[in-house]
RODO-2510 file (C-alpha; in nm, 4 decimals, decimal comma):
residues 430
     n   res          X          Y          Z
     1     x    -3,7662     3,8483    10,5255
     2     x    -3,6948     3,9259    10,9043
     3     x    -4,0503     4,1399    10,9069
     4     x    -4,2570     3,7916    10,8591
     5     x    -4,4179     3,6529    11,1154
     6     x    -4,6330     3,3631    11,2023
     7     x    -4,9156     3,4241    11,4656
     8     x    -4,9770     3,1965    11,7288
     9     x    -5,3551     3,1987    11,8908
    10     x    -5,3659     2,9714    12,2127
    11     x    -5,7374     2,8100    12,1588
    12     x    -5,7907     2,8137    12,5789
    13     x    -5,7192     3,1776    12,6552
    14     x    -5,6656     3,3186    12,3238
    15     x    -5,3505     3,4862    12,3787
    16     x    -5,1913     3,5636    12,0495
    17     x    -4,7693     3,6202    11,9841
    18     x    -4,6059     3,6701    11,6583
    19     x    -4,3192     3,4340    11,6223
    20     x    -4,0192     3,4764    11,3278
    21     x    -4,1145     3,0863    11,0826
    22     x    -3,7293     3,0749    11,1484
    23     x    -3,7447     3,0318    11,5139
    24     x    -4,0214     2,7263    11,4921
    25     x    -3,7969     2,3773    11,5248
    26     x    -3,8168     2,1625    11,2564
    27     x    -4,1186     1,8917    11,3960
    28     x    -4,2728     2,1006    11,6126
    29     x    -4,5970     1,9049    11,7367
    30     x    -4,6702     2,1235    12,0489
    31     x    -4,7013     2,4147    12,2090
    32     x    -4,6935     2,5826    12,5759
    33     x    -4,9059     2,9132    12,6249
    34     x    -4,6718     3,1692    12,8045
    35     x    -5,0244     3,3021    12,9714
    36     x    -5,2244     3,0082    13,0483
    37     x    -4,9286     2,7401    13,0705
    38     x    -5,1411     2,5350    12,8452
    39     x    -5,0064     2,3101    12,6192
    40     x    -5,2215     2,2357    12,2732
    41     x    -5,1290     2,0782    11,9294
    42     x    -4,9035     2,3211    11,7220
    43     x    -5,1563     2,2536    11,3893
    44     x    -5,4289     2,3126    11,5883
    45     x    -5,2970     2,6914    11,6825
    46     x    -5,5260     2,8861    11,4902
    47     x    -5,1916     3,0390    11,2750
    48     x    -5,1789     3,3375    11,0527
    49     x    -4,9322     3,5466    10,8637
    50     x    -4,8219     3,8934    10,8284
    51     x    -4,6605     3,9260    10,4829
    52     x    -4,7058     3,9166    10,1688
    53     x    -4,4825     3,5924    10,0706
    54     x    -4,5065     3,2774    10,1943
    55     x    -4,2268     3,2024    10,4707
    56     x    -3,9161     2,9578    10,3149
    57     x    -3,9085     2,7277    10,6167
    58     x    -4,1202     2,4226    10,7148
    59     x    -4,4012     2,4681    10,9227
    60     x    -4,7431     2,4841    10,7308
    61     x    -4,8570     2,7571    10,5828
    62     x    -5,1953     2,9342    10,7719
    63     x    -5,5092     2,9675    10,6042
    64     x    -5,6405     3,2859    10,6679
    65     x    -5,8064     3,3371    11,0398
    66     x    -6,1219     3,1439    11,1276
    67     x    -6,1678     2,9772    10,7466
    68     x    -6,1627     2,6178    10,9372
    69     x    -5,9092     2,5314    10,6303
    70     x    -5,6444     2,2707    10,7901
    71     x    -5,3042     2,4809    10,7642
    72     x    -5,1263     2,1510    10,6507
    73     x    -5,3296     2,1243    10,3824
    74     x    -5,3030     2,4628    10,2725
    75     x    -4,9325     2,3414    10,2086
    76     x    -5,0226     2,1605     9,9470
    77     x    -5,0756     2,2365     9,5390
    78     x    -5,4028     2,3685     9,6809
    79     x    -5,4345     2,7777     9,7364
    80     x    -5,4204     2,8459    10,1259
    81     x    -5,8230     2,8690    10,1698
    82     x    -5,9395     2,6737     9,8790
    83     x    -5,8858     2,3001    10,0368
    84     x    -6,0572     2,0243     9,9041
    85     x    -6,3767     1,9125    10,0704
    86     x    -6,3124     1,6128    10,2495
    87     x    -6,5308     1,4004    10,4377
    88     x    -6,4286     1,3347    10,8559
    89     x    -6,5730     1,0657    11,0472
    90     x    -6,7648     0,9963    11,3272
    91     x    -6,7075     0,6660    11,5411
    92     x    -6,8196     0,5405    11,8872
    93     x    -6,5471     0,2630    12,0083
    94     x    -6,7011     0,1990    12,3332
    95     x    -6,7786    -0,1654    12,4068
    96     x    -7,0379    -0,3268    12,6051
    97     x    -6,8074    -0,5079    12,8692
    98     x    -6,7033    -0,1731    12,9741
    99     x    -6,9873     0,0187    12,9976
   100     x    -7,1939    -0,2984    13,1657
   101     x    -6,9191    -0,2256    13,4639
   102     x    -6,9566     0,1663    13,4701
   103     x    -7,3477     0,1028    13,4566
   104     x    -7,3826    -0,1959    13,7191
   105     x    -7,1942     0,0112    13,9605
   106     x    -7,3296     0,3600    13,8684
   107     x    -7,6885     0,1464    13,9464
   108     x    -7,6353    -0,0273    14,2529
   109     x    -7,4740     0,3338    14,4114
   110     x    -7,7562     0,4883    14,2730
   111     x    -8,0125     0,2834    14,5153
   112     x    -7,8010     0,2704    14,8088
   113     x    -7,7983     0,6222    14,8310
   114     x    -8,1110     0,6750    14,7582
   115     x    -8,0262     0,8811    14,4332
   116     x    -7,7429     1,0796    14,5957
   117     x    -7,4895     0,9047    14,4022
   118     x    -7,6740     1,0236    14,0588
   119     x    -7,4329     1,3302    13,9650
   120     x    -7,1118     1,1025    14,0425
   121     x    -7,2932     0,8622    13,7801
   122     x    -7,4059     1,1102    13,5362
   123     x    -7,0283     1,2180    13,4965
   124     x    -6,9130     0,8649    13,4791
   125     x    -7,1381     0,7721    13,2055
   126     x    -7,1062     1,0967    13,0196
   127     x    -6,6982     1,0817    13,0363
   128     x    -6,7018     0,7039    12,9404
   129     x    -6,8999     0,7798    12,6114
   130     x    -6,7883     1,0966    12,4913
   131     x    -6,4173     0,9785    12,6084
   132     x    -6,5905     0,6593    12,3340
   133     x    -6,6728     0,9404    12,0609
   134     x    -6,4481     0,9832    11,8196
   135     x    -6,4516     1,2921    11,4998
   136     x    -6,1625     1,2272    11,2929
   137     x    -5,9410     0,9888    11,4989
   138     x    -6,0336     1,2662    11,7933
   139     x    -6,2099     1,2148    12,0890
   140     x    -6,4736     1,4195    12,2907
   141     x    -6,4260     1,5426    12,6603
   142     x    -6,6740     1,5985    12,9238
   143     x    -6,5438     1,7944    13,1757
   144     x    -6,8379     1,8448    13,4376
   145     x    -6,7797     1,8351    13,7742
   146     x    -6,9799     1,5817    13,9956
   147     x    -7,0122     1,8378    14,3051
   148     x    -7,1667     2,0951    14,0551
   149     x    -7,4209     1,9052    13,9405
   150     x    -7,5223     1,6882    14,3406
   151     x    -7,5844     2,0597    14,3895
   152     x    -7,8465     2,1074    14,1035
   153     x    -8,0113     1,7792    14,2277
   154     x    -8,0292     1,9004    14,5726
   155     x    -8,2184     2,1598    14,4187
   156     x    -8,4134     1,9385    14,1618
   157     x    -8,5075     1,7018    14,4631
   158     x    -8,6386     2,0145    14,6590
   159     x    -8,8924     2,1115    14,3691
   160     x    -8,9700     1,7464    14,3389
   161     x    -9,0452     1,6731    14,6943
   162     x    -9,2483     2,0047    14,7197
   163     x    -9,4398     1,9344    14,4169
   164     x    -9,5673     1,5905    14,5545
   165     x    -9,6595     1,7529    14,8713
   166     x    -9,8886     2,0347    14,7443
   167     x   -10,0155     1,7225    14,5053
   168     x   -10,1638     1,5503    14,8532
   169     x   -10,2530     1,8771    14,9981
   170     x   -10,4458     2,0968    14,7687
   171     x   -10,5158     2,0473    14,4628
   172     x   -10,5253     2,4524    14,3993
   173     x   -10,1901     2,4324    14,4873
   174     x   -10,0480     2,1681    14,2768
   175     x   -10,1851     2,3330    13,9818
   176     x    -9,9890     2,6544    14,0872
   177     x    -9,6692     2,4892    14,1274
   178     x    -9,7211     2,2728    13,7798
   179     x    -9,7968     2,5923    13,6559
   180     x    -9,4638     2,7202    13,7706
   181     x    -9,2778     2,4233    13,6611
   182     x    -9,4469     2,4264    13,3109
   183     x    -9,3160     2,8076    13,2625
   184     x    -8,9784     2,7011    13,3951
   185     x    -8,9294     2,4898    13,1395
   186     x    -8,7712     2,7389    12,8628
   187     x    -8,5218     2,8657    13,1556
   188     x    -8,4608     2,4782    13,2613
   189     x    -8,4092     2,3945    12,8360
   190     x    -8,1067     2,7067    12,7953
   191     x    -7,9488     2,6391    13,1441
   192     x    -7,8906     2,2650    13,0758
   193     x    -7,7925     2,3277    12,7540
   194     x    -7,5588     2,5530    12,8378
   195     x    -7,4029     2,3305    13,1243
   196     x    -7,3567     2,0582    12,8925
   197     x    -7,1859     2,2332    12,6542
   198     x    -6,9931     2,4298    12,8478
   199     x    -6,8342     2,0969    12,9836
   200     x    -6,8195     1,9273    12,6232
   201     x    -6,4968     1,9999    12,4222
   202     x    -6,3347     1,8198    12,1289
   203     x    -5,9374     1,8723    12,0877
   204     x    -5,9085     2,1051    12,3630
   205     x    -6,1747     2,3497    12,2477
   206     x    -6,4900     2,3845    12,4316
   207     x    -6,8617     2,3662    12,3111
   208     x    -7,0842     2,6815    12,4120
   209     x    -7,4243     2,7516    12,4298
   210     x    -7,5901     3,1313    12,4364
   211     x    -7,8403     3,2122    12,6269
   212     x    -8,1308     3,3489    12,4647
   213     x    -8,4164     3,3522    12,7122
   214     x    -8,6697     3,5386    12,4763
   215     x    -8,6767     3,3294    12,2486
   216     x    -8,6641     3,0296    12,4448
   217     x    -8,9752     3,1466    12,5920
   218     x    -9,1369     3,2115    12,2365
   219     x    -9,0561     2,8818    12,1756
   220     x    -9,0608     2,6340    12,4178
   221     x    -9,3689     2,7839    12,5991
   222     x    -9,5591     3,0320    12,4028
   223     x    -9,5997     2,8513    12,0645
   224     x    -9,6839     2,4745    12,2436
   225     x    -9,9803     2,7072    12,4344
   226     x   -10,1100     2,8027    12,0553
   227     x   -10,0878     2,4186    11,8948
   228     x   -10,4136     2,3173    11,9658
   229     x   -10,6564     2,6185    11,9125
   230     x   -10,4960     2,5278    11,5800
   231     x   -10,5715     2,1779    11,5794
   232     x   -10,2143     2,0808    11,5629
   233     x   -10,1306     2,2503    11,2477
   234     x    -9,8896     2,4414    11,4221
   235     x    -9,7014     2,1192    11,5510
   236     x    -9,4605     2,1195    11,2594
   237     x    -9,3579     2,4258    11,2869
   238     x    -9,3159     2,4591    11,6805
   239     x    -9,1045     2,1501    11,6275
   240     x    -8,9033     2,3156    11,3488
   241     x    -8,8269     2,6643    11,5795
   242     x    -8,7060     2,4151    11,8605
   243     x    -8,4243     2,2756    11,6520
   244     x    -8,3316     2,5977    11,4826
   245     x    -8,3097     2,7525    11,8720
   246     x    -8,1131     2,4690    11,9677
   247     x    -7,8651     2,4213    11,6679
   248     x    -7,8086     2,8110    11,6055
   249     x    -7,7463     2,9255    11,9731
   250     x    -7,4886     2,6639    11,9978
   251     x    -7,1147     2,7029    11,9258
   252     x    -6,7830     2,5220    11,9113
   253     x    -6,4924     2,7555    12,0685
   254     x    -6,5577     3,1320    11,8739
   255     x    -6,7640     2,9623    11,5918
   256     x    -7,1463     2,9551    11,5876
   257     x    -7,3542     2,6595    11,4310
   258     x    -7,5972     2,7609    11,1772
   259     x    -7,9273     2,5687    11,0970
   260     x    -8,0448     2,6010    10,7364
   261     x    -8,3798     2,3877    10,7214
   262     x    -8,6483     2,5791    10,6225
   263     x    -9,0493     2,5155    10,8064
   264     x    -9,1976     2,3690    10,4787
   265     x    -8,9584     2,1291    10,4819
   266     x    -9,0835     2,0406    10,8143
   267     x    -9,4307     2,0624    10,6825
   268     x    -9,3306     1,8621    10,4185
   269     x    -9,2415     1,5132    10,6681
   270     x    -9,5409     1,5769    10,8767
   271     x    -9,7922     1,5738    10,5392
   272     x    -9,6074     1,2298    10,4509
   273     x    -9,7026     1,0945    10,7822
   274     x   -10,0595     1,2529    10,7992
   275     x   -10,1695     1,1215    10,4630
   276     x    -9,9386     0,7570    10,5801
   277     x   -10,1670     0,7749    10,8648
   278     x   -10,4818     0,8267    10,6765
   279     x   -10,4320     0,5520    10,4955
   280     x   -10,3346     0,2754    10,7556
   281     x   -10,6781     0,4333    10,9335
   282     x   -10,8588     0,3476    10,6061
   283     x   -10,6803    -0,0098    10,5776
   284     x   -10,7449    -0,1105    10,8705
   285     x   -11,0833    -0,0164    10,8867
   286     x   -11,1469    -0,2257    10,5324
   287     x   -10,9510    -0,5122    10,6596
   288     x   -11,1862    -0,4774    10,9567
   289     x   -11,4533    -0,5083    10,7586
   290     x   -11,3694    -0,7785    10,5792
   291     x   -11,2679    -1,0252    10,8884
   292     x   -11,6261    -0,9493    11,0484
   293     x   -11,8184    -0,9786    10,7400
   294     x   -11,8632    -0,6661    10,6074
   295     x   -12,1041    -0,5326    10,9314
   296     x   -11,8897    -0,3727    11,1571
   297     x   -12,2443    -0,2477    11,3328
   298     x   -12,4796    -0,4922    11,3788
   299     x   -12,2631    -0,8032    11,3137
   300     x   -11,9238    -0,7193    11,4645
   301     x   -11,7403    -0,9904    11,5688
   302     x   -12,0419    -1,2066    11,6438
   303     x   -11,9537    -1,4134    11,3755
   304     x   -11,8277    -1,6277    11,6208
   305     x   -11,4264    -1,8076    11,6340
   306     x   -11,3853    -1,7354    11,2634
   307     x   -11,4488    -1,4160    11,2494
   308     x   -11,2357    -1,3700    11,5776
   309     x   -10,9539    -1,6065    11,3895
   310     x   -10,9629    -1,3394    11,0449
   311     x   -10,9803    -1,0357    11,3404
   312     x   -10,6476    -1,1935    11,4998
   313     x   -10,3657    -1,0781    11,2947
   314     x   -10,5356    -0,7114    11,2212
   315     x   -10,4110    -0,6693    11,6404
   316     x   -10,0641    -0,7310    11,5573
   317     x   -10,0919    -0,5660    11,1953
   318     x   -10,1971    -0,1973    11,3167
   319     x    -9,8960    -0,1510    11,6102
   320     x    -9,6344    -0,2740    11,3843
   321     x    -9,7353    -0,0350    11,1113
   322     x    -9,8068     0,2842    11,4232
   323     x    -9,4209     0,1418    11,5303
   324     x    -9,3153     0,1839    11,1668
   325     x    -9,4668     0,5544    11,1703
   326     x    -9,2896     0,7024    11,4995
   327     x    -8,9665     0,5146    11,3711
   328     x    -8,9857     0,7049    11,0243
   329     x    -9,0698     1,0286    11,1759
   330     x    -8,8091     1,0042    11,4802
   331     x    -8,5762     0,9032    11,1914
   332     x    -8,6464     1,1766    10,9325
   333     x    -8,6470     1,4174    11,2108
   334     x    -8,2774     1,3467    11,2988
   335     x    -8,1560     1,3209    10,9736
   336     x    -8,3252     1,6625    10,8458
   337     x    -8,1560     1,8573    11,1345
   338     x    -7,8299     1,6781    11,1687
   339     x    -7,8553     1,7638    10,7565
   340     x    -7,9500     2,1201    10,7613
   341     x    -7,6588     2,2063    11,0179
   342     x    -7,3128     2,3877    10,9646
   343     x    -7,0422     2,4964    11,1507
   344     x    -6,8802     2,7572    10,9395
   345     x    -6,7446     2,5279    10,6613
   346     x    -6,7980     2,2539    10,7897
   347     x    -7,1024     2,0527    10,6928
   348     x    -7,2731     1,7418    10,9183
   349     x    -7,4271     1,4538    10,6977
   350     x    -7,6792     1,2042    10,8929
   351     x    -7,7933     0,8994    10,6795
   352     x    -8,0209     0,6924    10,9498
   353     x    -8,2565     0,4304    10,7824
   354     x    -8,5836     0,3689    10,9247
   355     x    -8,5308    -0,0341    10,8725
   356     x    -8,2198    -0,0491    11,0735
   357     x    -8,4058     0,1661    11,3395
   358     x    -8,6889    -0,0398    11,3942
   359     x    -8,4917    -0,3699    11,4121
   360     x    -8,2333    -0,2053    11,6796
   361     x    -8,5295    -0,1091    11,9043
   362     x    -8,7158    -0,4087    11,8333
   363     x    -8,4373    -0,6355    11,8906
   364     x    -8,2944    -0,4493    12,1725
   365     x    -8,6242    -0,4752    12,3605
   366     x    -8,6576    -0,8098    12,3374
   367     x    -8,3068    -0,8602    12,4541
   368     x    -8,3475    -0,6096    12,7294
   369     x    -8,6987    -0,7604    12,8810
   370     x    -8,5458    -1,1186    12,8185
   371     x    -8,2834    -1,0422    13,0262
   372     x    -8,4887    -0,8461    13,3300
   373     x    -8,2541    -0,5244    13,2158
   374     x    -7,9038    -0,6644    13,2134
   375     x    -7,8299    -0,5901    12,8514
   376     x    -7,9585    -0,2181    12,8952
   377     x    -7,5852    -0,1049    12,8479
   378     x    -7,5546    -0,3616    12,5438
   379     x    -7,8228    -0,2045    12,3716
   380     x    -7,7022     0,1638    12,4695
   381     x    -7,3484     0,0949    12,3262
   382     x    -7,5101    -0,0715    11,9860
   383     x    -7,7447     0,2615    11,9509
   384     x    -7,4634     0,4724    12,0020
   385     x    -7,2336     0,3239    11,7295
   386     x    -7,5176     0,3041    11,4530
   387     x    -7,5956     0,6729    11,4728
   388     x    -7,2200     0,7779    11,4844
   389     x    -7,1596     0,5028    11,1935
   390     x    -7,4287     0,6955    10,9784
   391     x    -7,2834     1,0685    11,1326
   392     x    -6,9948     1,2509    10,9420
   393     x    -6,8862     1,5736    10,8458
   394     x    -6,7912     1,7246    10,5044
   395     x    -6,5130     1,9540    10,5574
   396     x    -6,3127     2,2139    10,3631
   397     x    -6,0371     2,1221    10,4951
   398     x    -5,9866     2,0014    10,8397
   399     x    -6,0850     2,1001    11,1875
   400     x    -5,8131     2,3267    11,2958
   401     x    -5,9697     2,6699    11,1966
   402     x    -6,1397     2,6945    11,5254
   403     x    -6,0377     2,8887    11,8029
   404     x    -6,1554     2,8390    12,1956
   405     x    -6,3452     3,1199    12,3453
   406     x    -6,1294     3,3486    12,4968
   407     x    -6,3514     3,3850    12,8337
   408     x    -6,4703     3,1480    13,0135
   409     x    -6,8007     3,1236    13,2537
   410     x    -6,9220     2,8945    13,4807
   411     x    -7,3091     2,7770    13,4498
   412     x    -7,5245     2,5833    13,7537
   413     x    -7,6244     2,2544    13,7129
   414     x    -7,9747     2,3332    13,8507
   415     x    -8,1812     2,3708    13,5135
   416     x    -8,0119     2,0148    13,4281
   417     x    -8,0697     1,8256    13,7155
   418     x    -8,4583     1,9823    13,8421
   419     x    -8,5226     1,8487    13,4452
   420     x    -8,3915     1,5108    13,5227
   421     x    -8,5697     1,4798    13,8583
   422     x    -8,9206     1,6237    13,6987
   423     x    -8,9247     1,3919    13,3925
   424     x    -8,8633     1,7276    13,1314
   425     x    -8,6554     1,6430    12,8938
   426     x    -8,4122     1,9457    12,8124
   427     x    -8,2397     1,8350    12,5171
   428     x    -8,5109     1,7292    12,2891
   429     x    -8,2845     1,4694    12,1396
   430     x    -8,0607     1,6850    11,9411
***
C-alpha cells in the first residue's frame, strides 16, 4: 500500500513528483509547483498512478497519461479511460455596452497617434473577447504583450512606407518589392500564427503553433502560382492544403490537432457551387430574355419603360442570389473544417446555417451604415456569439488530459503586424 503513488505533472513547466494518495487533504482544489511556484487546478494536474490497485482514499482516480479522460470521471462506474462522450460548450458572454467602450477608445487613440496606439488596442480587444470566450464554463486568455507587438508594427510600417515610395518612384521597383512581399507571405502566415497562439491559453495551458516553413511555402505560395494555368481547378484543393497546414501544425499544451477532411470533399462543395452558379447564369440570362422580349441583340432594352420596368427586379434578383452563394460557401467552408478537426479525443462540431448568416450580415450592414459605424462593435459581439452558439466539442471525457508544453519560446510580432499593415490576411479565417 505505502509503494502507491499518485503523479503530479505541473501543466506550465512540467515538473512531475510522486505523492503517497494518503498525503492529498481531503478537498484539495489546488496546487503550488515546487519549481515554477505556479499554482493550477488539482483536476487539471495531468495525474497518473504507479500500482496495480486503485488507491483507498478520495482524490480521483487518473486516467492513464495524455487520454484527455477527466480523472473525476474516471471515478465513476465507468473504467478509468472508457468515459462517456459528452458534449462541452462553447459560449461568448461579451456584451455590446462593453465592447462599444473598449472600441470607441481603442479608435479615437488609434487616430491621435496616428496608428501608434494600434498594438495597445489589438491587446485590448483580443483580451476583452477571448477573456468573453468561454469552453465549458472556462474562459480563454490572451497573454500578448503590447510592446512586442508596437515593435512588429514599427517594422510593418517600415515595409509599408517603403513600398509606397518605390510605388511613386519606379515602377521596376515596386514590382520587386511586391514581389518580395508576395513571397513573404508563407513566412508572415507561420510567424503570426505562431504569435497568436503562443499568447492564447485556455485553463492555464497554452496554444502552440509549429513552424513548418516548407510546407508553408508549398502551400501558401507555390500552389496559388499553379491555380490558373489550371483554370482554377486547382482552387479547391489549394484551399483544402491551407486548412489542413493550419489545423494540423497547431497544438494545445503537448497535444497536436489533427485535420481529417479529405480534398474530394472539398471538391465536392466547390462542384455544388459551380453547377449553383451555372444555373443562376442560365436563369438570369432566360429571365433576361424574357423582360426584353426575347431579343437580347437587336431589341435589348429598347422596348422602351416596360421593358426597363420587367428588367428592374432582375438587378436586385442576381446580387441577392451571388450574396446567397459566397454566404453558403463561406459557411460550408467553416463548418467542414471546424468538423473535420480533433484534438486527441476530443472532437469540434460546427453547425452554422447559411440563412442565419446572410440575415446577420445583411442586417448588421444596414445597422452599421445607418448608424455612420457606431454599431460596428454591436454587430462584432452578435457575430461572435452565433458562431460560438453553433461551436462545441464532443469529448471523452473532459478537458483535463492535457498537459502544457514543458518549454517555452518567445516569437516576434513582426510577421503579425507587417500582415496587418499590408492588407494580408494571415489567418485565413480559421
Amino acid at each position: 500500500m505505502e509503494d502507491r503513488q499518485i503523479t503530479i505533472t505541473c501543466p506550465h513547466c512540467g515538473f512531475s513528483k510522486g505523492v503517497p494518495p494518503a498525503a492529498i487533504p481531503e478537498g484539495t482544489a489546488r496546487v503550488s509547483c515546487p519549481r515554477c511556484r505556479e499554482k493550477f487546478p488539482f483536476s487539471a494536474a495531468g495525474l497518473t498512478e504507479a500500482g496495480a490497485q486503485s488507491p483507498p482514499v478520495s482524490p480521483p482516480r487518473p486516467a492513464p497519461a495524455g487520454s484527455g479522460a477527466d480523472p473525476a470521471a474516471a471515478a465513476g462506474p465507468a473504467p478509468a479511460g472508457r468515459a462517456e462522450p459528452r458534449t462541452l460548450a462553447f459560449s461568448f458572454r461579451g456584451s455590446a455596452g462593453e465592447y462599444f467602450g473598449i472600441w470607441i477608445v481603442n479608435t479615437l487613440l488609434k487616430l491621435v497617434t496616428l496608428g501608434i496606439y494600434s498594438a495597445w488596442a489589438k491587446v485590448r480587444q483580443r483580451t476583452y473577447f477571448y477573456g468573453s470566450t468561454t469552453l465549458h464554463g472556462e474562459p480563454f486568455a490572451y497573454l500578448a504583450d503590447p510592446l512586442t507587438i508596437f515593435k512588429g508594427w514599427l517594422i510593418g510600417a517600415a515595409a509599408f512606407l517603403l513600398y509606397m515610395t518605390a510605388s511613386r518612384v519606379s515602377a521596376l521597383l515596386s514590382g520587386i518589392i511586391g514581389l518580395a512581399i508576395f513571397l513573404a507571405v508563407p513566412w508572415l502566415v507561420v510567424r503570426s500564427r505562431m504569435f497568436n497562439a503562443r499568447n492564447s491559453a485556455h485553463r492555464n495551458i497554452r496554444f502552440s503553433f509549429r513552424p513548418g516553413y516548407r510546407e508553408a511555402y508549398i502551400v501558401f505560395a507555390g500552389l496559388p502560382l499553379l491555380t490558373p494555368f489550371t483554370l482554377g481547378l486547382l482552387l479547391p484543393y489549394v484551399i483544402y492544403r491551407q486548412k489542413r497546414f493550419l489545423v494540423e501544425q497547431s497544438c494545445y499544451g503537448m497535444t497536436p490537432f489533427s485535420f481529417g477532411a479529405t480534398a474530394g470533399e472539398f471538391y465536392r462543395l466547390y462542384l455544388r457551387v459551380a453547377f449553383g452558379a451555372l444555373a443562376l447564369l442560365a436563369g438570369y440570362l432566360g429571365l433576361f430574355a424574357l423582360a426584353t422580349g426575347g431579343s437580347l441583340v437587336t431589341e435589348g432594352l429598347g422596348k422602351g419603360a416596360q421593358s426597363a420596368l420587367a428588367f428592374l427586379p432582375l438587378m436586385f434578383l442576381f446580387p441577392l442570389l451571388y450574396f446567397y452563394m459566397a454566404t453558403y460557401v463561406q459557411t460550408s467552408l467553416a463548418n467542414l473544417a471546424w468538423n473535420a478537426t480533433t484534438l486527441g479525443p476530443c472532437r469540434f462540431r460546427s453547425a452554422l446555417r447559411t440563412r442565419d448568416m446572410m440575415w446577420l450580415y445583411l442586417s448588421n450592414a444596414v445597422a452599421i451604415a445607418c448608424t455612420l459605424g457606431l454599431l460596428i462593435p454591436w454587430a462584432t459581439v452578435r457575430m461572435a456569439r452565433y458562431r460560438f452558439q453553433k461551436l462545441t466539442v464532443e469529448a471523452s471525457g473532459g478537458l483535463d488530459g492535457f498537459l502544457a508544453l514543458a518549454r517555452r519560446q518567445e516569437v516576434g510580432a513582426t510577421g503579425e503586424e507587417i500582415g496587418d499593415i499590408l492588407g494580408i490576411d494571415v489567418d485565413f479565417g480559421f
